[in-house]
N, C-alpha and C positions, 0 to 999 in steps of 0.2 A: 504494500500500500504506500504509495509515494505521497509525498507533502510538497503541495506547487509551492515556491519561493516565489514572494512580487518584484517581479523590477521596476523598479522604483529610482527615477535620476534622482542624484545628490547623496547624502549621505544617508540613507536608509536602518535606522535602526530596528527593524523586525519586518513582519507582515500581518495583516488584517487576512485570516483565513477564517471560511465558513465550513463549519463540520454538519452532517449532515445524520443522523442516525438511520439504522433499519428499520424498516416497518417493525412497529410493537417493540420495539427492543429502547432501553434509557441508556442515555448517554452519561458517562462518570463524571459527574461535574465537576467535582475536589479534582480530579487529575486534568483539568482542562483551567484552573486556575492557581496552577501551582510549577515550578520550575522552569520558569521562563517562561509560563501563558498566562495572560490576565485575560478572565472572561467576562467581555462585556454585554454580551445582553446573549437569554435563553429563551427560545420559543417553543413549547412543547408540542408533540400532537395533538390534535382533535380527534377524540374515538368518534366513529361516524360521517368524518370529515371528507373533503377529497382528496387526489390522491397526493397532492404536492402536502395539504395536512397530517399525510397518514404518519408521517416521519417528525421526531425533535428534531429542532435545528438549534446550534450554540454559533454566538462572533465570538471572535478569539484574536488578541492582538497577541501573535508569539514573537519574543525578542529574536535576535539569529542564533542565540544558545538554547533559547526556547523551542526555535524547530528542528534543532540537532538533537534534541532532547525528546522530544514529541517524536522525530523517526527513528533513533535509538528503541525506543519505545516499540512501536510497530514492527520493527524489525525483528527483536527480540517475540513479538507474540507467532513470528512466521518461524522463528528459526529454533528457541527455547523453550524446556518446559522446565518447571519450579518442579522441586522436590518435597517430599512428605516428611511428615516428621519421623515417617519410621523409615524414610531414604529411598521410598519407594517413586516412581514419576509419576508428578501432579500436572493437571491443566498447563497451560502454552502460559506464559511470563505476560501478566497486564493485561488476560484474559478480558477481566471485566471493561477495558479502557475500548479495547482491538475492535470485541467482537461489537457494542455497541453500533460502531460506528460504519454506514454503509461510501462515506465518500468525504475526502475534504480537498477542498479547493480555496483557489486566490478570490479572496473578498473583492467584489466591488462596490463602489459608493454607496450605490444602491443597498447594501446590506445595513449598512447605518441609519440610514433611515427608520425613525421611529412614527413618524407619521403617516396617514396612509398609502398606499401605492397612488390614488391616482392624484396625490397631490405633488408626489416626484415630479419637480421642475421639469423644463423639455430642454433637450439636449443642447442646445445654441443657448440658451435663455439666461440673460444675467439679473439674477435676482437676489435676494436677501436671504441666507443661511442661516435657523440659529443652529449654532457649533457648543455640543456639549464637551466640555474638555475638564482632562484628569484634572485634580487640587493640586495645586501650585505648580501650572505649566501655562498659564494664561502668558506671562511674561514670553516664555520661549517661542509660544505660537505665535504672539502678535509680530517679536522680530521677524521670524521666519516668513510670516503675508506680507509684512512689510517687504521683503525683498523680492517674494513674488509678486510685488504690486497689486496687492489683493486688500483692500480697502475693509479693516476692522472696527467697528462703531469703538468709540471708547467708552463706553458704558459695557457693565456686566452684571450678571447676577449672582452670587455667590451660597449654594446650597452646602450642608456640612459633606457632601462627597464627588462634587460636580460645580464647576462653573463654566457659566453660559454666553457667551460673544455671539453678536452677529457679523457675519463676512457677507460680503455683496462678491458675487463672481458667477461663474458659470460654472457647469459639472466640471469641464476638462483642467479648467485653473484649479479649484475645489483639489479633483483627484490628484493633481501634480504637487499638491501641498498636503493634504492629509495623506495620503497612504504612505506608508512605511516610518513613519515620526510616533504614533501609538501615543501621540495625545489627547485623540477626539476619539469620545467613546460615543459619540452618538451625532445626528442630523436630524433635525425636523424645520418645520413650517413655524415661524413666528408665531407664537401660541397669545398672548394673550395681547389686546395693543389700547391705548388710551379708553378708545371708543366703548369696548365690551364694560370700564366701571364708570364710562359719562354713563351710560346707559340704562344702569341698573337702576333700581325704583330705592327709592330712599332707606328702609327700612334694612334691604341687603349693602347698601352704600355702608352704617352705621356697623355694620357685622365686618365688613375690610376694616374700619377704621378701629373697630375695636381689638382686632387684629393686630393691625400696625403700632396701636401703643401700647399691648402688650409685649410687642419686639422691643420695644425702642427704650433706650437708654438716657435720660439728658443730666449730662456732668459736665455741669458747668463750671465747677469750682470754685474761687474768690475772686478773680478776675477774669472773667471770661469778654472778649470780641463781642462786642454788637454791630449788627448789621442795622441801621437806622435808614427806614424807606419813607424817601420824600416821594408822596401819592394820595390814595384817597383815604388812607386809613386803614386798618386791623381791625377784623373782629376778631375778639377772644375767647367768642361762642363755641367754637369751632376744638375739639381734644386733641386735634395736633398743632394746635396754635396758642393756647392756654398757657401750656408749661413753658412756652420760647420768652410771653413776653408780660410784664407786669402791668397791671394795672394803672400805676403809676407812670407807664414809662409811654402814655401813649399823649400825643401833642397835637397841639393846631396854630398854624402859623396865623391863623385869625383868632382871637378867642373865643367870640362867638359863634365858631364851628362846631356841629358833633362830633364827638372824636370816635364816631361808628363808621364805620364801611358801610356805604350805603350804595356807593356805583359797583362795588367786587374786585375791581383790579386791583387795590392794593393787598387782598387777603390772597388773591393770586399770588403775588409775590412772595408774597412772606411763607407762603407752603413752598414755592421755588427756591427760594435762599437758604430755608433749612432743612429741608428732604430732597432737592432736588426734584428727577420727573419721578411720582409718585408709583409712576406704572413700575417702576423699576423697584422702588422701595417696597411696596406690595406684595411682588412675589420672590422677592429673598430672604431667604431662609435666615440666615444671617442677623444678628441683634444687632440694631443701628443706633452706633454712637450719635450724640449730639452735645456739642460743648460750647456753642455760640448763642446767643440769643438774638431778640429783637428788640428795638424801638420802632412807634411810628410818628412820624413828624408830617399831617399834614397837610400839603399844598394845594389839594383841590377841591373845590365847594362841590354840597351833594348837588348843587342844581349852578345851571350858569357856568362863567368860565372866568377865570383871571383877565384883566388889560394888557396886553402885550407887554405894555412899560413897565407895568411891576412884578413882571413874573421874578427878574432877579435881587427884588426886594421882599417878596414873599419868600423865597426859598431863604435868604438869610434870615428872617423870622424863624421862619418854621426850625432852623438849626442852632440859634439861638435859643428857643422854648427847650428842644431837647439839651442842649449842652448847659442848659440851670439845673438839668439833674444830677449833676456830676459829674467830674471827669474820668471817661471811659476810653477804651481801644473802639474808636466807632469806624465802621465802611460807610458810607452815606451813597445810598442806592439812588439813582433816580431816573426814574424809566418812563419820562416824557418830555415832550420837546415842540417844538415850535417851527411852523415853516412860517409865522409872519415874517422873518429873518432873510429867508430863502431869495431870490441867490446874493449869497455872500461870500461862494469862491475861497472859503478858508480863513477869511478875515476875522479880527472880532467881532460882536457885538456885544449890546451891552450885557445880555444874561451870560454870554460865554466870558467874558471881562470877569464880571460878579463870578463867577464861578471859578474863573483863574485867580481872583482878592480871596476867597473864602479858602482855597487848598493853601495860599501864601500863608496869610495871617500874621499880621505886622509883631503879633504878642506871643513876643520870644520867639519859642522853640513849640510852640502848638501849631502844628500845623496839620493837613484833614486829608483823611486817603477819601477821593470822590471818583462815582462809576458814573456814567449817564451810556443811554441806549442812542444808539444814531439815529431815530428815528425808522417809521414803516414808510413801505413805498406806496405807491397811488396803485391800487388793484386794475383799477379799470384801464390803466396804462400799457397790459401788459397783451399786447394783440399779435405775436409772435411767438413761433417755437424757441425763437433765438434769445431766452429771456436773457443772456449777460448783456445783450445792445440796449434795452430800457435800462437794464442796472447801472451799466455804465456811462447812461446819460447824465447831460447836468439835469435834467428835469429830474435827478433821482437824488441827484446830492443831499449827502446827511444835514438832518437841523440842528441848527441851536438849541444847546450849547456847547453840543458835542464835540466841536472842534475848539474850546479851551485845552489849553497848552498843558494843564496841571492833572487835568482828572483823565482816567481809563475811558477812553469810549468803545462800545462794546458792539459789533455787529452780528450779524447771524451767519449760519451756516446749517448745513443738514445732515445728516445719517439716517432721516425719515423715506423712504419707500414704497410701503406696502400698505394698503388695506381692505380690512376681511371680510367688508359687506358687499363682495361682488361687485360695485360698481365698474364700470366699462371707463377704461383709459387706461394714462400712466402718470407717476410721481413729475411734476414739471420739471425740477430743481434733479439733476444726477448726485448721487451717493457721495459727500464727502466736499461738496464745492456750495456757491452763495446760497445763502435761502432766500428764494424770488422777493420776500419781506424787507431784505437787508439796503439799505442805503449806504450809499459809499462816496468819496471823497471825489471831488472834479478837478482839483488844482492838483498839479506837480511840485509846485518850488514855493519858497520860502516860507508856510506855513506846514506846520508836526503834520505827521503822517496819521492819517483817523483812518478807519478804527485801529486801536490799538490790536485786539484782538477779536474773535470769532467764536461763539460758543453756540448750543443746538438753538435754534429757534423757529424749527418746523419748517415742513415746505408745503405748497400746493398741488391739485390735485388736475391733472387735464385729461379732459374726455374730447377734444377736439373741438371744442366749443371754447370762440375765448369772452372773457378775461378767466384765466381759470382758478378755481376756485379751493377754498378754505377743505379740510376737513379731519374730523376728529382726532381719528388715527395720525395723521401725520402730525399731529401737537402735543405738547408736554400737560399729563394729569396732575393736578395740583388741586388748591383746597378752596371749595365754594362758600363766599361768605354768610350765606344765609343759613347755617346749619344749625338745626337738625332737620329744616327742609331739605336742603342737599349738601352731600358732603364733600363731592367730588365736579370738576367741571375741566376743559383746555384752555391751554392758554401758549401759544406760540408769539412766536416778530421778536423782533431789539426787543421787545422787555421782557420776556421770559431768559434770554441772553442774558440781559444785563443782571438778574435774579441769580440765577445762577453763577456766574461768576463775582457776586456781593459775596456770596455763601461760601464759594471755594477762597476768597480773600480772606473772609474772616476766620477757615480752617486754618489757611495758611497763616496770619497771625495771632492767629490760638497758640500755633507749636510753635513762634518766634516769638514772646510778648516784648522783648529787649528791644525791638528792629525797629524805624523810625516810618512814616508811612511812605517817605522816596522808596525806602530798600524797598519795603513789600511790592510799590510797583514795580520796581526793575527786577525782581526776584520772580514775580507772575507775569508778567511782558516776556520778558524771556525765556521764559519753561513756551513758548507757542512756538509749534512748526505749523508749516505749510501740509495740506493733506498731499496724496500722489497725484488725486484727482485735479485741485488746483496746479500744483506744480505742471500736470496735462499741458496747460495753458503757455508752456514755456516751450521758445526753439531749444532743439537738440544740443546747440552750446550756447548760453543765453548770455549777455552781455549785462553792462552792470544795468543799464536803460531799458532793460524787459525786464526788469521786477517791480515797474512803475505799476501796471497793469494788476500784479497780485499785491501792491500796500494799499490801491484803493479802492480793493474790495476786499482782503482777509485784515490786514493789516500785518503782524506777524504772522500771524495763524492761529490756529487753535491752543487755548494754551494746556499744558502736562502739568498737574499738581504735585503730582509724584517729585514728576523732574525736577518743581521749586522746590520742597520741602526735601529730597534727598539727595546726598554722591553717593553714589557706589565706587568701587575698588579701580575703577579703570577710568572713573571721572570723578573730577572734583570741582566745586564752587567757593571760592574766595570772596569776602564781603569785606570793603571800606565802609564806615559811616564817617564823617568828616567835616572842617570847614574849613572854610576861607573866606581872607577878605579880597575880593576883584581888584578892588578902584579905589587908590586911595586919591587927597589935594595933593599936588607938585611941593616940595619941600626946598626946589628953586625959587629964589631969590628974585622977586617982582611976578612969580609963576600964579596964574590964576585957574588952568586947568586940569581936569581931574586927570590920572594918569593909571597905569595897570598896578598893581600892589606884590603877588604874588603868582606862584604855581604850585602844586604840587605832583610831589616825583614822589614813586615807589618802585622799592627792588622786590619786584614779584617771587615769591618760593620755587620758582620751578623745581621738578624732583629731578635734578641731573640725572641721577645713575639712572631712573628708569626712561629717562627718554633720550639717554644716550644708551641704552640697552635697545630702545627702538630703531635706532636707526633712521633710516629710512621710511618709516611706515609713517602714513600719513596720518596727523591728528587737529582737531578744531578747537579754536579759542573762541572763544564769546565774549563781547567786554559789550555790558551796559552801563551809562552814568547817569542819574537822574538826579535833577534840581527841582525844586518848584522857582516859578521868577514870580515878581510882582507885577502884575500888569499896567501900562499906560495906556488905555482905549483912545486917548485923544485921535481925533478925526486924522491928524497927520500922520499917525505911529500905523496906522491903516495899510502904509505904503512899504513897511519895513519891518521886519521882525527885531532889528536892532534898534527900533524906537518904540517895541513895543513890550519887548522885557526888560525888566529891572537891569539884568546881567545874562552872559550867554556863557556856557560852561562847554568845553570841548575835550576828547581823550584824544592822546596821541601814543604807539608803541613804538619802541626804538627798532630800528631794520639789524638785521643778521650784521657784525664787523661794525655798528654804529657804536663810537663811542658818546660817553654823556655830553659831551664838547657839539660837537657835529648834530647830535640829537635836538640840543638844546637851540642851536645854530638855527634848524631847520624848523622848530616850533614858530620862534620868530617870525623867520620868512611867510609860512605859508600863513600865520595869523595877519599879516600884512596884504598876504592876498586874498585872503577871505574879507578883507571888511573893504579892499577898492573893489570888490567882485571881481576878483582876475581868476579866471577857472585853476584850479590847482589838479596838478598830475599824480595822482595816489594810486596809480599801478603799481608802483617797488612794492608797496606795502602787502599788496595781494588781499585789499579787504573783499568782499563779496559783493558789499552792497553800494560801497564809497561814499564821499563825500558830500554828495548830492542829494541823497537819502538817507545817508547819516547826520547831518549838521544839523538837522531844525527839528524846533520846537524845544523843549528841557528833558526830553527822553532820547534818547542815541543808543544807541541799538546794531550793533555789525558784527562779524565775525569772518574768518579767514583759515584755511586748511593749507600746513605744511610739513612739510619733514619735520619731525620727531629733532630731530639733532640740529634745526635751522630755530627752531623756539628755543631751545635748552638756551638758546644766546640772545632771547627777544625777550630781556627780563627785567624794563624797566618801562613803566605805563607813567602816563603826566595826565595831569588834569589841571588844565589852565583854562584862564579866563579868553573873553574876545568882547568887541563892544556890545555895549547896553545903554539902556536912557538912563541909567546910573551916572554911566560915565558921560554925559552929556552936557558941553558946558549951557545950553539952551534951558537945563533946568535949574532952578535957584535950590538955593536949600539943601543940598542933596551932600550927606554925610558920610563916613565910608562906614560899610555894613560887613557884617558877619553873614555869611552865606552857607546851608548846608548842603551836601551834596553824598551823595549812598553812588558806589562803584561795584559790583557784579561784573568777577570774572571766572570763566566756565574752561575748561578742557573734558574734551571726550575724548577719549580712543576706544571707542564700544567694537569698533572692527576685531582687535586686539585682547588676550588674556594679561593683564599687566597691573600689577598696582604700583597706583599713581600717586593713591587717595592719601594711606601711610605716610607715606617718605614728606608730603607736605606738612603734614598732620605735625611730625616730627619736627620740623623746622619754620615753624611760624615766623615772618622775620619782623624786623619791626622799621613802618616808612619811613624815609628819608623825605623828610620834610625841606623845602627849599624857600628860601624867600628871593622874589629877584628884583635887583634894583629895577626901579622903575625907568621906562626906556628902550630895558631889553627887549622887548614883545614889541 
C-alpha cells in the first residue's frame, strides 16, 4: 500500500493526505494522530448511506517523518507478523491500523473544506477564504501570503484551539500556499458577517451581548488612556458601554445640551474605539481584554447644526469641559468635518488652524494626541466602475480639519467583500485598496501628506446599477444607542476608521504611559504599510514621484499595532523624546534678527558585530521625527508652510565614509537650499521617499534599504531646525522657545535569522548633544 507524497514548490514541510476506510471496517484514529500525523478533521460512514458514504474518511497533515512513518507502518502489516506471548505467530504488525484502511491519497483543497460542497468557490474565482489555522502559526502564514501576494485581512478570531484569517485568492494561489506548510486545518465560507446580528430581533440581540460581557475583561487600572469623542454623545444605557465610561465623564460643549445620544453616531463610536468590529469580538472564543476607557465631549446638537465659524470654537469648548475633569492620557476622536471649507487645496482654515492651536498648547508641556476622519465622499458621484478616478478627484478632497498639520487624519480602506443574502453583483472597492467612502488629498507640495493613515471603513456594494450602494455586510457591527430597543446596528466611512484607530492609540499608550503624544504619533504612523493590493498601483521600478499617487489616498498605509508596540530579535525600535530651542535674537552687536540657535546630533547604537556578520544582506531603516508647531493662519502664511509654522524641524543621516565635519558641512548647505526653494539632490542618501515627501508638515516619515555593512557606518542622525514665522523678523514679540520633538528609529532585517534587538539593548548610548553657533545653518 503506497502513500502518495505532495509536491508541493518551496519548502514543503509534510502532506495533507486523505485516508479512506473499507466499507464497514473503522479507521485507528490514535494511530493517524500520533508520530508525525496530526489528524484534522474525521468523517464517519452513514449506515444506509450511499456508496461514497458507505466508507470513514480521516485529513491527515503527515510531516515527511510522518509519512516515512505511516509507510514503515504498512509495510511492516505486508511483510511482519507480531509474536504471542507464548512465541507462537500473531496477526501481520498494525493489523488494526493496515487493515482499516481501503486507500490513501494526496489531499486536495477541496478536502479542507468544511462547508458545503456546493459552496466550493469555482475554479478561476477570486474570493474570500476563511482559513482555519493551527494556535500560534497565524504569524508564519501571514509572512508566507504575504510573499505569495495573497492579500490576508488583518483581523482574526482566536478560539482556544484554532484561529481564523481571511485570504482573498483563488483555488490555484490558495493550493500553492497551503499545501504542504500543515498550518491550515481547515477552509470554509465566511460564516457569520455584520448583517446576520443587525438583523436579529432585539431580545436575541440582548442574548450576544450578554455573551460578550460575560467574555470580556475591563482593567483599567489607576491610570488608564481615554479615548474622548468629540460627536453626539454616549449612551450609557447600552452593557458594553456602561463599564468604559463614567457618568461623570460625559460633557457638552454647550451646556445647555443633553448629554444623551440622541442622533446614535457617537455610541457608534465608542463601541468602535473599545471593541473594535463587534462581528469579530462576538465570535471569539477568547476573553477580551479592555484597559482604556471613555469620555464624551459633545459637539453636536440633537436637532440643527453648528455655524461654520464656530465649529472651531465649539470643539475647544467641548475639550475644555472635558479637561476640568482632570488631567488624563486623552486621544480626542473626532469623526466629523466640514466641506463649507472645501476647496482649500491643503491650506489652513480656521477649524484646521484651531485644531493645529489645540495639539500645540502654548501651557508648557501639555500638549493633545488629536484623530479627525477625512471626511465621506459624495455617493451619488460615483457613476463609474473606475471608482479611484472620483477618489482621486478634487471634487473628492478631504474636509476640514483634517489637513491640520498636528492631528492623525485617518482615511479608509477595505478587506470587506462578501455578502450572504444572495444579492446579484460585486464588492465595488477590490480587497485591500481605498474604501469608495474615503477622501483623499488633491495637493502634492508644500502642505503634510493627509491621510496619515488607513484603517477598515467598509466598502460598497455594485449590482451594475450606479451610484452603488451601502450594505450591511460590508460595514463594521458596533453598539446601537437606543438599547434595550436595539443593541447592535453598522457603521462604516472615515468615522468608523477614525474609531478604531482612537482605540488602537489608546492601546498603544496604555503599554507606553511615559511616551509624550508626538512619540505615540510617530510610533503609530509608522507601524502603517502599504497593502500589495495598493502597492498594484505602482510601475515595476517606481521612482520617488509614483508614490504621490499612494500618500493621497493611503497615506502611509495601514497601520501594525503589533509593529508599534513591539521588536522582535531581528528588528528593533529606538525612541528620542527631546528639545530644543530653533531660533534664538542675534547676540551681534546692533543685530536685530532672529537667527538658528541649535541642532541636534546623535550617535545611533548600531549593533556592529551583527551587521557586520551581515554582510551584504540587505536591511531597512525607518526614521520618523515628529513636532507639533504653532500655527499662524494669517491670510499670508496661506502661501507658505514656512509662514505658517511656529518652527520647521528636519532629520538628516550621515552617508557611508561621511565624517561629522563634511556631514555637518552638508546640513548647512542643503538647509540653504530648502528655504531659496533650490531642488536638493538626495539620491546619495538612497531614501525611498525623498525630500519632497518627506519635508512637510511636522511629521516626516522615510526610510531606505542597504547593505548591512554600509549602515554599521551611517550612525549618526541630526535633527535641526529650518525657517518658521518664529524666526520671522515680520513678527514682533517673538521670544526664543523651547520646542519638543519624539524621533523613531526602526531597523528590520525580517529576511534574515539574526539578533539585532540584544546587542542594542546592550549598548544604549547616550546623544551627543551639539549646540551651533548661530550662522552655521
Amino acid at each position: 500500500m503506497a502513500v502518495i507524497k505532495a509536491s508541493v514548490s518551496g519548502e514543503a514541510k509534510g502532506s495533507y493526505i486523505d485516508i479512506v476506510s473499507r466499507p464497514g471496517e473503522p479507521l485507528k484514529l490514535d494511530s493517524l494522530n500520533a508520530s508525525g500525523l496530526n489528524l484534522l478533521s474525521y468523517r464517519p460512514a452513514k449506515p444506509g448511506g450511499s456508496t461514497n458514504d458507505s466508507a470513514s474518511r480521516a485529513l491527515v497533515f503527515a510531516s515527511n517523518d510522518g509519512l516515512d512513518n505511516l509507510g514503515e507502518k504498512l509495510t511492516q502489516f505486508e511483510t511482519e507478523n507480531s509474536t504471542k506471548k507464548d512465541g507462537s505467530v500473531g496477526r501481520p504488525k498494525n493489523a488494526d491500523l493496515a487493515q482499516g484502511i481501503q486507500a490513501i491519497t494526496e489531499a486536495a483543497l477541496r478536502s479542507l473544506w468544511r462547508s458545503g460542497e456546493y459552496r466550493f468557490p469555482a475554479a478561476n474565482a477570486t474570493v474570500q477564504w476563511e482559513v482555519w489555522l493551527q494556535p500560534n502559526s497565524e504569524a508564519s502564514f501571514r509572512a508566507a501570503a504575504l510573499q505569495a501576494n495573497i492579500h490576508v485581512g488583518s483581523d482574526s478570531l482566536k478560539f482556544p484551539e484554532d484561529t481564523v484569517v481571511v485570504a482573498t485568492c483563488n483555488q490555484n494561489q490558495l493550493a500553492q500556499l497551503v499545501l504542504g506548510r500543515g498550518e491550515v486545518k481547515a477552509l470554509a465560507v465566511l460564516a457569520t458577517l455584520p448583517a446576520f446580528f443587525d438583523d436579529l430581533a432585539a431580545e436575541d440581540q440582548s442574548v450576544w451581548v450578554n455573551s460578550l460581557t460575560s467574555n470580556t475583561l475591563w482593567q483599567f487600572g489607576t491610570d488608564p488612556t481615554y479615548v474622548t469623542l468629540l460627536d453626539t454623545g454616549v449612551s450609557r444605557s447600552h452593557p458594553l458601554i456602561a463599564p468604559v465610561i463614567d457618568a461623570a465623564d460625559r460633557h457638552a460643549a454647550i451646556p445647555d445640551w443633553s448629554l444623551e445620544d440622541n442622533r446614535g453616531h457617537g455610541t457608534q463610536m465608542a463601541g468602535l474605539a473599545v471593541y473594535g468590529d463587534l462581528n469579530i469580538a462576538l465570535q471569539s472564543g477568547i476573553p477580551i481584554q479592555v484597559g482604556h476607557r471613555l469620555e464624551s465631549a459633545k459637539i453636536i446638537p440633537d436637532a440643527g447644526y453648528n455655524e461654520h465659524h464656530l465649529l472651531g470654537k465649539i470643539t475647544e469648548q467641548a475639550i475644555e469641559f472635558a479637561e476640568a475633569g482632570g488631567a488624563r492620557r486623552r486621544v480626542f476622536s473626532l469623526a466629523s468635518t466640514t466641506s463649507e471649507d472645501t476647496p482649500h487645496d491643503g491650506a489652513p482654515t480656521s477649524w484646521s488652524a484651531a485644531t493645529d492651536q489645540t495639539c500645540f498648547c502654548k501651557s508648557g508641556d501639555h500638549k493633545r494626541l488629536f484623530v479627525i476622519s477625512t471626511g465621506n465622499s459624495v455617493q451619488s458621484n460615483f457613476a463609474t466602475t473606475e471608482y479611484l478616478q472620483v477618489s482621486d478627484s478634487a471634487q473628492n478632497e478631504l474636509e476640514a480639519p483634517a489637513q491640520a498639520w498636528n492631528a492623525i487624519a485617518v482615511g479608509a480602506f477595505t478587506e470587506k467583500a462578501t455578502v450572504t443574502d444572495g444579492s446579484p453583483g460585486a464588492a465595488y472597492a477590490p480587497v485591500g485598496d481605498l474604501s469608495p467612502s474615503s477622501r483623499t488629498s488633491s495637493w502634492s507640495t508644500t502642505w503634510p501628506l493627509k491621510p496619515d493613515v488607513v484603517l477598515e471603513g467598509g466598502n460598497w456594494w455594485h449590482s451594475g446599477v450606479f451610484p452603488p450602494m451601502k450594505h450591511a455586510d460590508l460595514e463594521l457591527l458596533t453598539t446601537h444607542h437606543t438599547y434595550p430597543q436595539r443593541a447592535f446596528c453598522t457603521a462604516g466611512q472615515t468615522s468608523a476608521a477614525t474609531a478604531l484607530v482612537s482605540g488602537q492609540l489608546a492601546k498603544l499608550w496604555n503599554a507606553y504611559p511615559n511616551l509624550w503624544p508626538e512619540t505615540i504619533r510617530a510610533l503609530y504612523v509608522a507601524s502603517a504599510r502599504w497593502t500589495n493590493q495598493m502597492l498594484s498601483h505602482l510601475p515595476a521600478t517606481p521612482l520617488k514621484g509614483s508614490y504621490e499617487k499612494l500618500f493621497r489616498r493611503y497615506g502611509y498605509g495601514v497601520p501594525d499595532l503589533q509593529r508599534a508596540m513591539k521588536s522582535a530579535s531581528n528588528s528593533l525600535t529606538l525612541i528620542v523624546q527631546d528639545k530644543i530651542v530653533p531660533y534664538v535674537k542675534s547676540n551681534k552687536e546692533g543685530a536685530k534678527n532672529i537667527v538658528y540657535n541649535e541642532l541636534k546630533l546623535f550617535e545611533l547604537p548600531w549593533p556592529q558585530a551583527a551587521l557586520s556578520q551581515l554582510g551584504n544582506t540587505q536591511v531597512t531603516l525607518r526614521v520618523s521625527l515628529s513636532t507639533f508647531i504653532e500655527p499662524n493662519p494669517a491670510e499670508a502664511s496661506r502661501g507658505g508652510k514656512y509662514l505658517y509654522a511656529s518652527h520647521n524641524l528636519r532629520f538628516k543621516l550621515n552617508r557611508a565614509n561621511e565624517d561629522s565635519a563634511q556631514f555637518m558641512s552638508r546640513i548647512s548647505a542643503e538647509t540653504t537650499q530648502e528655504e531659496s526653494e533650490q531642488p536638493i539632490d538626495d539620491s546619495p542618501d538612497g531614501w525611498r521617499f525623498g525630500v519632497k515627501k518627506r519635508d512637510v508638515g511636522s511629521l516626516h516619515i522615510d526610510e531606505l534599504t542597504c547593505l548591512a555593512s554600509d549602515l554599521a557606518r551611517r550612525n549618526i542622525i541630526a535633527v535641526h531646525p529650518i525657517a518658521g514665522w518664529w524666526k520671522s523678523e515680520n513678527v514682533s514679540g517673538v521670544e526664543p522657545r523651547e520646542v519638543r520633538f519624539a524621533m523613531v528609529v526602526e531597523i528590520n532585517a525580517e529576511s534574515v535569522e539574526t539578533d539585532i534587538y540584544t546587542e542594542v539593548r546592550n549598548k544604549i548610548a547616550v546623544p551627543i548633544e551639539v549646540s551651533v553657533n548661530e550662522g552655521t545653518l
